[in-house]
N, C-alpha and C positions, 0 to 999 in steps of 0.2 A: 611524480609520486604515484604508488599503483592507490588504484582507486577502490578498496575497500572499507573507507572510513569515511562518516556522515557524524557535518558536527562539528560545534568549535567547543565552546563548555561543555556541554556535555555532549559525549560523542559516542558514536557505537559502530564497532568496528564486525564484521559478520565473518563465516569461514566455512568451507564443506561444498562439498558437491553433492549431486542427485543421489548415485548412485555409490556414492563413497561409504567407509566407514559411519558418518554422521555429520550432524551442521551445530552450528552454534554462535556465538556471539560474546563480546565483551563491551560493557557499560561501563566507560571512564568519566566522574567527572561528577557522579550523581552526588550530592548533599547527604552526608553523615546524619543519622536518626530518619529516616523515611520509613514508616514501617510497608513491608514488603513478605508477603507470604509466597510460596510456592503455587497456590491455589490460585492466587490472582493472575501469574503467566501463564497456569495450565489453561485459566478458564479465557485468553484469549488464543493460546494455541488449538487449545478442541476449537474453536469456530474457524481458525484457517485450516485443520486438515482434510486430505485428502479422504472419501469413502465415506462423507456425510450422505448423500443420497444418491438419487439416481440423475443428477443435473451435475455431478461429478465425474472425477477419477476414481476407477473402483481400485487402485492402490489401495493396501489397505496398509496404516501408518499409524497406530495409537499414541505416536510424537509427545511422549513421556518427556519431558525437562526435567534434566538436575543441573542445580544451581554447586555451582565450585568454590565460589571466592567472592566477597564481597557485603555476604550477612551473616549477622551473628542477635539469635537473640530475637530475631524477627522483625531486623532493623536493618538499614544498609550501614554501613563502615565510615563510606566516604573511599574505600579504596574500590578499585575495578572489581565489579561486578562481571562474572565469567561464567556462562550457561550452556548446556550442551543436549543434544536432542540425538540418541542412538537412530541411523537406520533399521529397520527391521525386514522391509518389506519391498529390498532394493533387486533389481533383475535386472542387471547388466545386459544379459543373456540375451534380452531382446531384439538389442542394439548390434550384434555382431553382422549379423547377416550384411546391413547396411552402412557400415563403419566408413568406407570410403567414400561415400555417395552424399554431395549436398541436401540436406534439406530442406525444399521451398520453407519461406517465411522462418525457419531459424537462422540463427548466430554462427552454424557451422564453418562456414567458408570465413566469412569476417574475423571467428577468434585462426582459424590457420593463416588467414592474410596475418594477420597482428603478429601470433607467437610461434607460428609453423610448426605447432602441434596443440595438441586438445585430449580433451578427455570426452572423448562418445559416448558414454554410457550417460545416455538421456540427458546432453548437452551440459552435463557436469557440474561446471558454476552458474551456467547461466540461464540453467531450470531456475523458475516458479520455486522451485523446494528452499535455494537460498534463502526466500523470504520467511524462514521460520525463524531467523536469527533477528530479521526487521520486525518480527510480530512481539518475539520474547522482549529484544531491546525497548519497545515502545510500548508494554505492557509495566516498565517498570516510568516511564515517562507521565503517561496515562495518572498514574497512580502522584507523580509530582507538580504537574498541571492541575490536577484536583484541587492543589491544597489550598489555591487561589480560589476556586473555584469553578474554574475550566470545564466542560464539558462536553466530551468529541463522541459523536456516530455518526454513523456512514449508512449504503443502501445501495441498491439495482434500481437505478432511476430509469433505466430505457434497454432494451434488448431490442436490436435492430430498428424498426418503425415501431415498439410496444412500448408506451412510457407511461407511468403510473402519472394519473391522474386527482390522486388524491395522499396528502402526504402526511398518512397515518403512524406518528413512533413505534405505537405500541402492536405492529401490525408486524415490522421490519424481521423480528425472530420470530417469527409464527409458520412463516414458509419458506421453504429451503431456495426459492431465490433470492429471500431476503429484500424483499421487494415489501415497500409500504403500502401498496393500494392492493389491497385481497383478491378484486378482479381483472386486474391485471396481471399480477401472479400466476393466477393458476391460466390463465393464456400463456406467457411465458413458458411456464413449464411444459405444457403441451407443442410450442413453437422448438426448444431444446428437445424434447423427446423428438421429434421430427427430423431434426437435424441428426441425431446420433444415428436412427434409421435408417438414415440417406448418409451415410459414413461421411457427414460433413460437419462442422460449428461455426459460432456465432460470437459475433461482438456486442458491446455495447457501452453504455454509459453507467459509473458512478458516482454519488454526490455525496462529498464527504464536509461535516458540518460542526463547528468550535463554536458553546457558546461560554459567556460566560470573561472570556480573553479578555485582561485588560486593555486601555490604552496606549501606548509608547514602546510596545514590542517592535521589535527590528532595526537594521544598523542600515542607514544611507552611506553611501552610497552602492555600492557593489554586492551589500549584503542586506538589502531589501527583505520585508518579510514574502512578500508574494516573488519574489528572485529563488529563496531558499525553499520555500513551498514548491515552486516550480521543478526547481532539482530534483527536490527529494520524488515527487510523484512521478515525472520523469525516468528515473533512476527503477522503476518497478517496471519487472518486465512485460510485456504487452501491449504499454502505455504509448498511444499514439499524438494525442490529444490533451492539454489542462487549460483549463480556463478558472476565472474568477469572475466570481460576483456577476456582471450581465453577461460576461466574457463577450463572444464574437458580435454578440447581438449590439453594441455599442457604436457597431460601424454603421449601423442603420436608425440610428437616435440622434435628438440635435441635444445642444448643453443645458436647454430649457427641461430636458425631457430624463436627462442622465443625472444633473445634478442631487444634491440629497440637500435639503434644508437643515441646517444645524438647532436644534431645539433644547431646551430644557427638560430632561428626563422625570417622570413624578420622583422617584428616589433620588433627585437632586443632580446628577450626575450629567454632563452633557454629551450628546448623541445629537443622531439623525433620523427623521422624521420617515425615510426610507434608506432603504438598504443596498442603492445599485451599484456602488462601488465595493460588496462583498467583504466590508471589516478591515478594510487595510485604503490608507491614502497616504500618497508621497511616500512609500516602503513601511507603513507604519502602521501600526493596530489603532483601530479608532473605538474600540470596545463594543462596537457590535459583532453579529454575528458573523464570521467568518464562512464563507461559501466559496467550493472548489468542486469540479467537475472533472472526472478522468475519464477519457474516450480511452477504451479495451478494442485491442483488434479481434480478429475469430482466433481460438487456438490453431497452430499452425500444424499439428499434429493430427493428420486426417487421414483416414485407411482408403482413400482413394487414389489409383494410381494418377503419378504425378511425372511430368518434363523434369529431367536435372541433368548433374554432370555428374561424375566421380573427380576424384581428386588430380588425374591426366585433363580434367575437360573434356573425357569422354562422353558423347550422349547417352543416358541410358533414363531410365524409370523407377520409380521409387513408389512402393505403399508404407504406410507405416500403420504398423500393429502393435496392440500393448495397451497400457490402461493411460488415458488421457482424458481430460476435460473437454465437453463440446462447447463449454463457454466457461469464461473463469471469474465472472462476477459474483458469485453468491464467496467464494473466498478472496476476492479482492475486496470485499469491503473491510475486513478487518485489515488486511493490509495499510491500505489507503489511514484508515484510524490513525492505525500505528505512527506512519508516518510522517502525520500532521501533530502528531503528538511529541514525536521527536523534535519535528521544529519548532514549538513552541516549547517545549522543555529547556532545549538550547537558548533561545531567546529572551526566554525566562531569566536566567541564570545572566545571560549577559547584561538584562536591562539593570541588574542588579549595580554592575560600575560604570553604567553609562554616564551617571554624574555625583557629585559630591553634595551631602544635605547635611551639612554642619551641623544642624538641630540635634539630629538621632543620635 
């Protein structure tokens, strides 16, 4: 089955290329009466676009959403939710010079291994830009994990060797790396301006955070919640790297060291006294806080000339020019959100006939 749909209840299926007509998205699945405004997709679309600052792509994209199908009344229906986000600010034109020539570190040669053709103008579907369908879809998610009580942000925890040091909330929208420790930020951004100067970019890490998640989210065997979390961040382009909770760091602890004491919560509730297993054990939400980590490779779009092939395997050279990102963390964190939000939306929904309670 092609692989444009995320999601068993609720699910969100994406559409559009870079440099096409427009992108968009359809929400199957979501609970009838949600209230749901326009204003609340917009206001997570203005944080993933393109021409926020100068640690970006100076595309410029004012990624307007209209909503098609699905609210009436400033509710959702219960039927599919359909949203669409015009291009404006698309230059194919860039891309022709270079059409036949592989791109280091893109998808070009892979989607012609696969479908023995493509769409070049700025790698099509499998641009960054498709995730304006993942931010819309999971802005309406966002708003049904709420109702529980849920609560998801994300951040620039680390650019190359830079990692904030201090993990300030109210710090994260203050500067355009979106980074929580103030003085690490403005290093950040001096390390990205450096890099754009030196026609080069940069990776790094984001830490995306749920609190609030009940207990007993997630399906064993196969559909684990950290299985489906994995996917889904996975599934975002760039993404090298996911871990949870102590992630890799667990190979270097013994079980005296990893474990989490199970305690009595003051609000009654049972929990753990620490957090190293990141909110999920044996595929399942333990209702603390939820912790996932996405290693970002550098964007692979850099104006320095480059080794490649053309589409004979001929050797030849490649720059690439046009408007790209020298890093894509300050817009992969709302991504990331998104995402985690979608999974727990879906999950949601499922724990709902995980079992039968006579009572109710």
């Amino acid at each position: 089955m092609p692989g444009n749909s995320f999601g068993h209840t609720f699910r969100l299926t994406t559409w559009g290329e870079s440099h096409g007509p427009g992108v968009g998205c359809t929400v199957d699945g979501c609970p009838a009466g949600l209230p749901v405004s326009i204003e609340d997709i917009q206001h997570e679309l203005d944080r993933r676009r393109v021409g926020q600052s100068r640690v970006t792509s100076a595309r410029q994209e004012r990624d307007q959403v209209q909503i098609l199908s699905g609210l009436f009344e400033g509710r959702t229906t219960g039927t599919p939710i359909s949203m669409l986000v015009f291009n404006t600010d698309a230059k194919p034109g860039h891309y022709e010079a270079i059409k036949d020539r592989y791109r280091p570190g893109h998808a070009d040669y892979t989607w012609d291994a696969k479908y023995g053709f493509r769409d070049w103008r700025g790698g099509g579907r499998s641009s960054a830009r498709e995730t304006i369908g993942r931010v819309a879809g999971g802005a309406i998610a966002k708003l049904l994990v709420a109702t529980v009580g849920v609560r998801i942000f994300a951040y620039t925890l680390a650019l190359g060797d830079l990692r904030a040091q201090v993990i300030d909330e109210d710090e994260i929208e203050r500067n355009i790396m979106r980074c929580p420790d103030a003085t690490v930020a403005v290093q950040m951004v001096e390390r990205v301006e450096a890099a754009r100067r030196s026609r080069d970019s940069l990776g790094g890490i984001v830490e995306v955070r749920a609190r609030g998640v009940p207990p007993g989210l997630g399906e064993p065997v196969f559909d684990k919640l950290q299985a489906d979390i994995g996917k889904a961040m996975f599934s975002i382009p760039a993404i090298k790297g996911v871990e949870m909770g102590e992630g890799f760091d667990v190979a270097q602890m013994q079980g005296s060291q990893n474990n989490d004491p199970f305690v009595q919560h003051p609000d009654g509730r049972i929990g753990t006294s620490s957090n190293h297993h990141g909110g999920i054990l044996g595929g399942i939400s333990t209702g603390e806080e939820i912790i996932v980590r996405l290693a970002a490779k550098p964007p692979a779009s850099i104006a320095q000339e480059q080794q490649t092939v053309d589409q004979q395997g001929t050797p030849t050279s490649i720059e690439i020019h046009g408007r790209h990102d020298p890093t894509v963390l300050p817009r992969l964190v709302p991504v990331a959100e998104a995402m985690l939000a979608l999974v727990l939306a879906d999950h949601l929904l499922r724990q709902r006939v995980a079992r039968l309670n006579l009572a109710e």
